[in-house]
N, C-alpha and C positions, 0 to 999 in steps of 0.2 A: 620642766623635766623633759629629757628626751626620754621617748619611746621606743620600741624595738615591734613591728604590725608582721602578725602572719596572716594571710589569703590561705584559707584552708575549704578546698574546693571537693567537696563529696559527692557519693553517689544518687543523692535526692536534697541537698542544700550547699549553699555556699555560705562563707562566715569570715568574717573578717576580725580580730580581737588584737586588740595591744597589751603588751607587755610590760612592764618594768623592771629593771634591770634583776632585780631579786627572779624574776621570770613570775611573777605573779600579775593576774588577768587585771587590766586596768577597765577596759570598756570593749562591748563588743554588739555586734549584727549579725542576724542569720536570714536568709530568704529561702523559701524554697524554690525548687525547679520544674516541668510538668514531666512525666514520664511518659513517652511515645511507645506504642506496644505494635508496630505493623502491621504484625504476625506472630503467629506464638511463636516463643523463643527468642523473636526480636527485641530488642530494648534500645531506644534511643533518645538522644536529649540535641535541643537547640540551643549549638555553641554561641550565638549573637546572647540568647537568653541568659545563658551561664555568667560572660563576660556583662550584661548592664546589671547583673545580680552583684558581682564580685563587684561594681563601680558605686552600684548602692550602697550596698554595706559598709565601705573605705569611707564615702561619706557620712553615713549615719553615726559612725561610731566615732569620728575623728569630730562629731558636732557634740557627741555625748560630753565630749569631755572639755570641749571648746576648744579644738585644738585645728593648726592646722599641719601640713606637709611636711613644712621645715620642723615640725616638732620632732618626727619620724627621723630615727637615725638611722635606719634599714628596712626592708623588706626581705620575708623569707616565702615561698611558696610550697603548701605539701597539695595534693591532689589524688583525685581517684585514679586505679592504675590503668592502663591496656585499653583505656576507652581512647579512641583514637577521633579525631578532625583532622581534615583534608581541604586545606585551605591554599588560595593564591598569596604568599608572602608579596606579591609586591600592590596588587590591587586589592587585597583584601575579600574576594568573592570565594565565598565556600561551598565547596561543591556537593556535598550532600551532611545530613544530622552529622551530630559524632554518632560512633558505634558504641557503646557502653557496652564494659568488660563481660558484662552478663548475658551478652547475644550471643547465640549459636549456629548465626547465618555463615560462620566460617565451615561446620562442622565436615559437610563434604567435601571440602578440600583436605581438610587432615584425617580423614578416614581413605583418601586414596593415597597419602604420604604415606597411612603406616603399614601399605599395601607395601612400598618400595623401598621405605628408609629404616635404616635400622635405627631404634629405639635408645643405644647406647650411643650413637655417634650423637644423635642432637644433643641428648644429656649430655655428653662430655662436651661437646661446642659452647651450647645455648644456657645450662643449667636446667632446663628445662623439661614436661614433658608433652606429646601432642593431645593435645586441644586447642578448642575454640578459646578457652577464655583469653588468650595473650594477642596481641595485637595484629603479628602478621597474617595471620588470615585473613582478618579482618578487613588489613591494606589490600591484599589480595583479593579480597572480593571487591573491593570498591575500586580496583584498575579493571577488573573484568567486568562491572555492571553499569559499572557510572559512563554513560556515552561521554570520547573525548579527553578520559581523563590519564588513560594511558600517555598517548601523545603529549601532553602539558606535562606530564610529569618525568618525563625522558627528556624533555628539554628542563627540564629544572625552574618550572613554571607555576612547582605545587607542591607543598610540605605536606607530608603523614605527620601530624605530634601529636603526641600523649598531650593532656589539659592542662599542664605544665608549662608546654610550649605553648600552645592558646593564650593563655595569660599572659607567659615572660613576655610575647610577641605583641600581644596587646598595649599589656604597662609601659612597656618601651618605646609605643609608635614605632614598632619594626625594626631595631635597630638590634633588640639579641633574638635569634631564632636558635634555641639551644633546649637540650634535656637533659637530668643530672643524669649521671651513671644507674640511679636505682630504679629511676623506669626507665632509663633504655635496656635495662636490664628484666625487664618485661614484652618487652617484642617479640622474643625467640628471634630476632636479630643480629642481637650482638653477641660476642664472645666473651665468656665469663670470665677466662683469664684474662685477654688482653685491655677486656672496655672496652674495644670499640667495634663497629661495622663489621661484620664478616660475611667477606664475599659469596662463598658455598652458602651461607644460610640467604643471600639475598638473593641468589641465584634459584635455590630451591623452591622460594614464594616469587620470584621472578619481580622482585621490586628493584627501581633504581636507586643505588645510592646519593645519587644527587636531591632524592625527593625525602630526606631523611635530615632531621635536627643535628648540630654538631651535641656531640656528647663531651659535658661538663663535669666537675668534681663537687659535691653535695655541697660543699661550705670550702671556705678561703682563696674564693674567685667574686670578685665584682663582675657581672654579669654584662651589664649596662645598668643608666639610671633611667630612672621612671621620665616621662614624660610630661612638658607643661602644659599639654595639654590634656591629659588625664584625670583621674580623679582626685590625686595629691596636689596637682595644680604646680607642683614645682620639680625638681632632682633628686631621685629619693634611689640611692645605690639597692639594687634586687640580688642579693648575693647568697640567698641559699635556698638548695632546692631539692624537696626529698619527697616521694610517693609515698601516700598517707602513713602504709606499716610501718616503714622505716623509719618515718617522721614519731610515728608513736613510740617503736625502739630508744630511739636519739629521746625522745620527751623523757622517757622512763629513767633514765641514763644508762640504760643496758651499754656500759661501754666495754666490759669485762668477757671477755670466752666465757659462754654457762649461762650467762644469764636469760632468761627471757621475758614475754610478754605475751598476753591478748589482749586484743581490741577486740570489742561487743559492738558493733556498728552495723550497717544494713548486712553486712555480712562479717565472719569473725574470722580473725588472721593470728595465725600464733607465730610468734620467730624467736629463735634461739640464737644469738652470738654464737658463733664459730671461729671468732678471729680473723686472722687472715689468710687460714688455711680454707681451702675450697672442701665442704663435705658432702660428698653426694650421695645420696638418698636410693636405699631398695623397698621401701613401704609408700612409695607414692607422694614423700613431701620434694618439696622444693630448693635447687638449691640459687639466692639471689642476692643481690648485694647489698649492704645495711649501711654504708656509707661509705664517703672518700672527702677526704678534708686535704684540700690541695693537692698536691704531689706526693703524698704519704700511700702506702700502699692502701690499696681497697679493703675495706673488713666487712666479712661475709657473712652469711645466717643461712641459715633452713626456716623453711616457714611452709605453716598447711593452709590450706585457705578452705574457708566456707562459705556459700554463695548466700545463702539464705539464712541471717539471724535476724536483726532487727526489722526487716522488710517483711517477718512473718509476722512479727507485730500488727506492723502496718496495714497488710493484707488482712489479717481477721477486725480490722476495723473498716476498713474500706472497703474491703472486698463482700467479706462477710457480716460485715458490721453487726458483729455479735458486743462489740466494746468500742465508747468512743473515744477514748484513749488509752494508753498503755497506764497509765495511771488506776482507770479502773481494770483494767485488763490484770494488772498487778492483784489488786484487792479480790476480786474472782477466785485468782489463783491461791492467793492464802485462807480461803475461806474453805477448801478442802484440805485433806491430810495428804494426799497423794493423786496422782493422774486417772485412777479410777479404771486404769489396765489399759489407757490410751494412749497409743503412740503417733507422733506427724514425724514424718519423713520431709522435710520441704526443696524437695528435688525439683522447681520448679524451671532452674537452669540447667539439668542435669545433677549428679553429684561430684563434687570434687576431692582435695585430699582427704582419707586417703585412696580413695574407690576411683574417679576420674572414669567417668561413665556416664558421657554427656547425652545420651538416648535415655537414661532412668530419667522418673518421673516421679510426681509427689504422691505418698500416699496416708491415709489417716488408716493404723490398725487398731484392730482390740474392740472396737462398738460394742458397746451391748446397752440394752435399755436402760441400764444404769447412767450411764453417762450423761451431764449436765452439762452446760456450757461453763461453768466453771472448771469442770476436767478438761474440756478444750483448752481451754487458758492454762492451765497449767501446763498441759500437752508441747501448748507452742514455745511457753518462756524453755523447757524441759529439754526439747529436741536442741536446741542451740547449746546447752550445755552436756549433752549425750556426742553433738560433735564434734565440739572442740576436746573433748574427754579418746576420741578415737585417732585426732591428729596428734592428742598429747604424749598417747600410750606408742605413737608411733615415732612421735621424736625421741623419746629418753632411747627405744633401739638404736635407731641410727647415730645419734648423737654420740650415745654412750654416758651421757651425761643424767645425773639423776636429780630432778630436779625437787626441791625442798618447799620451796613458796613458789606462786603466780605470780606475776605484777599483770594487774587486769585497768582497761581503762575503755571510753568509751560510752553511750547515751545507754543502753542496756545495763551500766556496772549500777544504775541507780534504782534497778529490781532487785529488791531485797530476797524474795524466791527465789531467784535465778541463781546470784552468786550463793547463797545457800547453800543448793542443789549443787553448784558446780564444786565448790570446794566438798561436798559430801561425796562425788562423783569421781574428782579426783585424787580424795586421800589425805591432800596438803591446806595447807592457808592460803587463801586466796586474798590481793592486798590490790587497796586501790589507794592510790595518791590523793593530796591535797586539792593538787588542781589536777583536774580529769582530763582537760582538754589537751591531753599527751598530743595529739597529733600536731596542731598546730604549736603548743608549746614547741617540739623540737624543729618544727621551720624557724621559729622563732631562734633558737639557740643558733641553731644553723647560719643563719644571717648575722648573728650577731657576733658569734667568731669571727666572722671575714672581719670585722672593721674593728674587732680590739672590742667590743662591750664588755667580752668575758675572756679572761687568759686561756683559760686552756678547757678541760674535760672534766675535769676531777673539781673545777670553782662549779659547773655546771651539775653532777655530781655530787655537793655539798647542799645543792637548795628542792632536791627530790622530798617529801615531806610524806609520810602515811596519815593517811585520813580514816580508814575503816579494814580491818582484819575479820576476813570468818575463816571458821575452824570448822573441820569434819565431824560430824557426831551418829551419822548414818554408821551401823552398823555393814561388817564387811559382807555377809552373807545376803541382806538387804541390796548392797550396789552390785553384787555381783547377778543376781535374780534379773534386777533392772535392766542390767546390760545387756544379758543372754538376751531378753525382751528385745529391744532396742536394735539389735542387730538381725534380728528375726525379721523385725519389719525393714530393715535397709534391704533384705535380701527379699522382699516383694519390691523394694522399687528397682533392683537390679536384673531382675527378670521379666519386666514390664516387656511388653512388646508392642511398641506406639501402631494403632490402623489410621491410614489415611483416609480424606473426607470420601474418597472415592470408594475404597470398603466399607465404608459406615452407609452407604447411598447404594448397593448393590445388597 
């Protein structure tokens, strides 16, 4: 049997899973990554690390099933977005961690842009709005801090790529150094109409064009083939390539205007199909591109993003280790009736859509003696679906579109309390798939278009499968209470006002 391998590279694990042509999961491996924390606000990951993670996996999973390379009829790649490496394509020496999309070491450079630039012109450029989370800043601080790196990368002696390009450039032994359209369309880079580069924006972060990925089409391009000296050991065509949300869109088959999606992963990403009309956003969502299959025009999405969902999981086990897994962290949470009048705000990267207020901060409201660590756990599953409930109410405005069901996917849709809560929060059914693994399913898809696995959209389209439906039973006067709540506390973290160590020392 051939197979169809996605490389699906996240914000704290790498995975590697194969498919079968039905697009159902034959075998897979995941590793985790260490998370680098410099300074607050900082987040960083080691690209060498990422890359023997991703080579592990490819192996483990291709032993699962006894298989080797040549079994592999393609390779697809989805990835985390905007976290950026800065590497020598020709020697391979990397010049500092990657920046992971959650850093905020950009922040003052786009607090003195939005001194000077106006707010609708990047919009209408980049799709985009300023902040730290998208990449160019990021480049931009790494040409002004990194001794040296300017100079190499004016000679064209050093790539900025999204993790994307890390990988393709890896798998290949150097031979594609490219990005698809849907994280170059995270840079605040490139041009939302045209795909590609644009000058004025590269001018504005002062980065060279020569130090930037060619920009590719998500599916129906052979990239290059993998390397034999790699972990496939043989020629293994890498022909699709989509930034996780996308890839989970494409998994979902949101192929249709209307449709949408979230993903419940370290952090939650909603996007709606817009077609191929460009819709830009006055509530703070996003407008980015959801895929390009060949030369076909680009079809586009609105999406809100939330920094902190499933990494507040993670945090109240690590951090606080009040729970050693989200397992018990779940059973906590069902053993109260409700959060016990407590709210977590988990502003830890600032907040994002729709607020985009990267100086707020996290905060826990409502204490009272009452509160058990069980109300915290519910607290934290509760807050992730309080925000994707605020990016939602924010897309049916812009959109115009009113949306009837979810399609929810993702390590979090496997909290029974949570999706619960969210469908109670949102009104609707909330529905998750057979196979959850949306993200990497649609690299998978992705790849497998290019070379004929599957005809067209609509074969892709006919093997999406419902695994599990909840339904709202929260009364309305109930979610409505909740929410006033909810946003009571977002508006303590929006008025926060960070002291440096030097006022805290005086």
């Amino acid at each position: 049997m051939k197979y169809i391998g996605a490389l699906d590279q996240g914000t704290t694990s790498t995975r590697f899973i194969l498919f079968d042509t039905k697009g159902s999961i034959v075998a897979s491996n995941q590793q985790e990554h260490q998370q680098i924390f410099p300074e607050p606000g900082w987040v960083e990951h080691d690209p060498w690390e990422i890359w023997d993670n991703a080579s592990e996996c490819i192996t483990k999973t291709l032993r699962k099933v006894e298989a080797s390379g040549s079994d592999i009829s393609c390779v697809g790649i989805t990835n985390q977005r905007e976290t950026i490496v800065a590497w020598n394509p020709k020697t391979g020496k990397v010049w500092h961690n990657a920046i992971v999309w959650q850093d905020l070491r950009g922040s003052e450079l786009i607090n003195k842009l939005k001194e000077t630039v106006d707010l609708p012109w990047l919009t209408e450029k980049s799709g985009l709005i300023f902040s730290p989370y998208f990449a160019a800043s990021k480049i931009a601080w790494l040409l002004d801090n990194v001794s040296g790196l300017r100079p190499e990368a004016e000679k064209g002696n050093v790539v900025f790529g999204t993790i994307d390009t890390w990988l393709t450039w890896n798998l290949t032994g150097g031979k594609a150094l490219v990005t698809d359209v849907t994280n170059a369309s995270r840079y605040m880079l490139m041009n939302i109409k045209t795909c590609q580069w644009d000058d004025e924006l590269l001018a504005l972060f002062r980065v060279p064009k020569c130090s930037l990925p060619t920009i590719v089409p998500s599916s129906g391009v052979v990239y290059a083939n993998t390397s034999t000296n790699g972990p496939f050991r043989t020629e293994v065509p890498v022909c699709g390539i989509l930034g996780d949300q996308q890839a989970a869109l494409f998994g979902q088959a949101c192929f249709t205007e209307g449709l949408g999606k979230s993903t419940y992963g370290t952090g939650c990403f909603l996007l709606v199909n817009t077609g191929t009309k460009l819709c830009t956003s006055k509530l703070g969502l996003l407008t980015t591109v959801a895929y390009q299959i060949g030369d076909a025009k680009p079809v586009y999405a609105l999406e809100g993003s939330v920094a902190v969902a499933g990494s507040l999981v993670q945090w109240a086990r690590d951090n606080l280790k009040i729970v050693s897994s989200p397992q018990e962290l779940d059973k906590l949470a069902t053993s109260v009736p409700d959060c016990g009048g407590v709210y977590i705000v988990p502003a830890f990267s600032g907040l994002f859509a729709p607020y985009w207020r990267s100086e707020a901060r996290g905060v826990i409201a409502g204490l009272t003696g009452f509160a058990t660590r069980a109300h915290l756990c519910r607290a934290i599953l509760e807050s992730t679906a309080f925000q994707a409930n605020d990016i939602f109410e924010s897309m049916e405005v812009d959109s115009g579109i009113h949306m009837t069901t979810l399609k929810v996917d993702g390590g979090l849709t496997n909290s029974e309390p949570l999706m619960e809560f969210q469908s109670d929060l949102l009104g609707i059914p909330v529905i998750r798939p057979l196979v959850v693994e949306t993200t990497a399913l649609g690299a998978a898809y992705a790849a497998g278009l290019s070379v004929g696995i599957w005809k067209d959209m609509d074969e892709l389209a006919s093997y999406w499968k419902e695994d599990r439906r909840w339904k709202p039973t929260m009364e309305k006067s109930v979610r409505d209470k909740k929410i006033r709540l909810w946003r009571k506390a977002v508006s303590r973290t929006l008025n926060w006002i960070s002291v440096d160590s030097e006022e805290l020392e005086s």
